[in-house]
N, C-alpha and C positions, 0 to 999 in steps of 0.2 A: 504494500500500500504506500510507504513509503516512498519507493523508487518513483510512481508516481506524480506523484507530487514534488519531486525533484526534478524530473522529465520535466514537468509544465512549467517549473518555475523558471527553469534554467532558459526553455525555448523565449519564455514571456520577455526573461532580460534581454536575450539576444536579439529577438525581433525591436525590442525596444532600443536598445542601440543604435541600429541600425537605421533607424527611424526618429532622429531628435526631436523637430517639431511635434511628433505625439507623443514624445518620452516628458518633453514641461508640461503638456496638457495633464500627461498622468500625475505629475508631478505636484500639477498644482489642484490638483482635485484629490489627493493626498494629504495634502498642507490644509484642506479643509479642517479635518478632524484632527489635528493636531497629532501628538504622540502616542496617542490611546485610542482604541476604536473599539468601542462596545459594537458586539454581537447587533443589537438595533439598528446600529448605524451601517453595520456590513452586509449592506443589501445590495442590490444591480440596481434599484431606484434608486437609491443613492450615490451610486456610485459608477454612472452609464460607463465612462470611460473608459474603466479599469475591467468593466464585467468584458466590455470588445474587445479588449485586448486579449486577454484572456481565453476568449470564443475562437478569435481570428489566430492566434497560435494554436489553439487546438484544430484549429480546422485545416493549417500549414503544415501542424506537425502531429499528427493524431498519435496519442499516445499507444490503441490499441490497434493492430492493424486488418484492415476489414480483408473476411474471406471471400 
């Protein structure tokens, strides 16, 4: 389950990288919530940007691969 979530995280930075102008967007839609982010606050409505990002690496680099 782990490895998983390491998989995602690592494509999310890489694509992000690669990509500055959506790396401040995520950035500053980040800096929203300051240092701490309650469970409430870590929703995809709240947080449109970061959930796309996220969708768009998995759908670049799908974790699990289709038969």
């Amino acid at each position: 389950m782990t490895f998983y979530r390491s998989y995602t995280l690592t494509f999310v930075l890489y694509f992000l990288s690669l990509n500055p102008e959506w790396q401040e967007m995520v950035r500053e839609e980040s800096d929203k919530f300051g240092t701490f982010i309650s469970y409430e606050d870590a929703t995809p409505t709240n947080m449109p940007r970061i959930d796309a990002t996220i969708k768009e690496s998995l759908r670049l680099q799908p974790v699990v691969v289709l038969l």
